[in-house]
N, C-alpha and C positions, 0 to 999 in steps of 0.2 A: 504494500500500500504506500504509497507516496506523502510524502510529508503534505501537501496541498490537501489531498483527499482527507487526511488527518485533521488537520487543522480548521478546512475550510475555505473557500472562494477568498477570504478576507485578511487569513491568519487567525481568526477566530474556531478556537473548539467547539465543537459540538455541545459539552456540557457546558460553555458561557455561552453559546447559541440559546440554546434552552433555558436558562436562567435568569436570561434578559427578555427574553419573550412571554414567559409565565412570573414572573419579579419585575417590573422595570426599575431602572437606576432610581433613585431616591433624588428627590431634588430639597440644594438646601433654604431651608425654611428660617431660618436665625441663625444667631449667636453666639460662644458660650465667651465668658468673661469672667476673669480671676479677678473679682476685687480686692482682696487683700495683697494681690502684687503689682494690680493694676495691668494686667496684659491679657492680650486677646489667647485664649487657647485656640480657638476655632473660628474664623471671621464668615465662615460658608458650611454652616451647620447645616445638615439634614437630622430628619428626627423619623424614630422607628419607633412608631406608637399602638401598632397594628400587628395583630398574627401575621401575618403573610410580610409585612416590613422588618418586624425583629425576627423572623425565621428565615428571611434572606440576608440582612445584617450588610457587611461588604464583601460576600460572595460575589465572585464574579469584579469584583472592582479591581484595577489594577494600580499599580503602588502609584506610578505617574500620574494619575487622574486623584490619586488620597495623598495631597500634596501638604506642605506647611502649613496652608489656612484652611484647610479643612478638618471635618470632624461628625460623627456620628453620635447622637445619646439617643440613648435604646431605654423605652420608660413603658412599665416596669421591669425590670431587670436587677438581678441579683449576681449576674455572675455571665460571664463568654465562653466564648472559643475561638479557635483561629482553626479549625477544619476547613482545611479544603482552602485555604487561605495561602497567599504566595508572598507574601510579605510579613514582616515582624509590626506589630501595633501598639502603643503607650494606654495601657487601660486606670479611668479614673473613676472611682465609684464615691457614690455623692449623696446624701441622706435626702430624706422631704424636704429642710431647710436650703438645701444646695450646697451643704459643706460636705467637703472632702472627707471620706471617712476609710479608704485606701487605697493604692496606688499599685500598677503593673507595671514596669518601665522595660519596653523592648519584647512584651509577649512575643514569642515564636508562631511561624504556625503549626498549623498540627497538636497543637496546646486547650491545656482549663485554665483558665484561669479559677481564684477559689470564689466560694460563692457564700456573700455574706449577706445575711438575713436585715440586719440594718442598713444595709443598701436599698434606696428608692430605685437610682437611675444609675447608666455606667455612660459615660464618655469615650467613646474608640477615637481615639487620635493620632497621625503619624508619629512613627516613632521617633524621639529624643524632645518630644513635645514639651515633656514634663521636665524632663533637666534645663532644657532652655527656655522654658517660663517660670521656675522654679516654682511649681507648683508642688505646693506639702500638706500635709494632712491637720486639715482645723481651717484650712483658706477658704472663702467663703464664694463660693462661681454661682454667676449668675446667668441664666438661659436667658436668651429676649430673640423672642419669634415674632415675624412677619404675620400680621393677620390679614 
């Protein structure tokens, strides 16, 4: 079989063929914002508020398109994965108040992250997000969406 046929007319798999056809890409909605350090974590937020949006997460996304100013919060959610995932991600999990309550830095794919019960919402953000905003645990981020 031919690398073409593999891939696709496009360079596109079959399984991100499929993914994007029954999941469309997420578009971002807001925000997120560290007030306590004053910096943007995500300036082109999408938001996974839905069975079908947080059961496709950023499957199918690829690293170059999940760039510096992007970022994903997945609400309700207590906890990730990076299945099937081709890229490493900085995971930030955030209480109902919006404070940081733990932090992933550099999640692999193919990974759990752990899954904590006093987590509302998690933050998926390219990785080194959190060391170069120094975002730490008790900082208080705030979402602000587009109505």
């Amino acid at each position: 079989m031919s690398s073409r046929a593999k891939r696709g007319d496009h360079g596109v798999s079959q399984v991100e063929e499929i993914t994007r056809t029954l999941m469309p890409v997420l578009t971002p909605r807001g925000q997120a914002f560290n007030q306590t350090r004053q910096v943007y974590l995500a300036a082109s937020l999408a938001v996974a508020d839905t069975h079908w949006s947080r059961f496709r997460g950023l499957l199918g996304t690829a690293e170059d398109d999940f760039s510096n100013s992007c970022g994903l919060w997945i609400r309700p959610c207590h906890g990730v994965h990076t299945l099937a995932m081709r890229f490493p991600i900085d995971v930030v999990y955030l209480d109902y108040a919006g404070t940081v309550v733990h932090v992933e830095h550099n999640l692999q794919p193919w990974r759990f992250s752990p899954i904590l019960m006093q987590a509302a919402s998690v933050l998926e953000l390219p990785r080194h997000t959190v060391a170069r905003t120094e975002t730490a645990l008790g900082d208080s981020i705030e979402i602000k969406l587009k109505e």
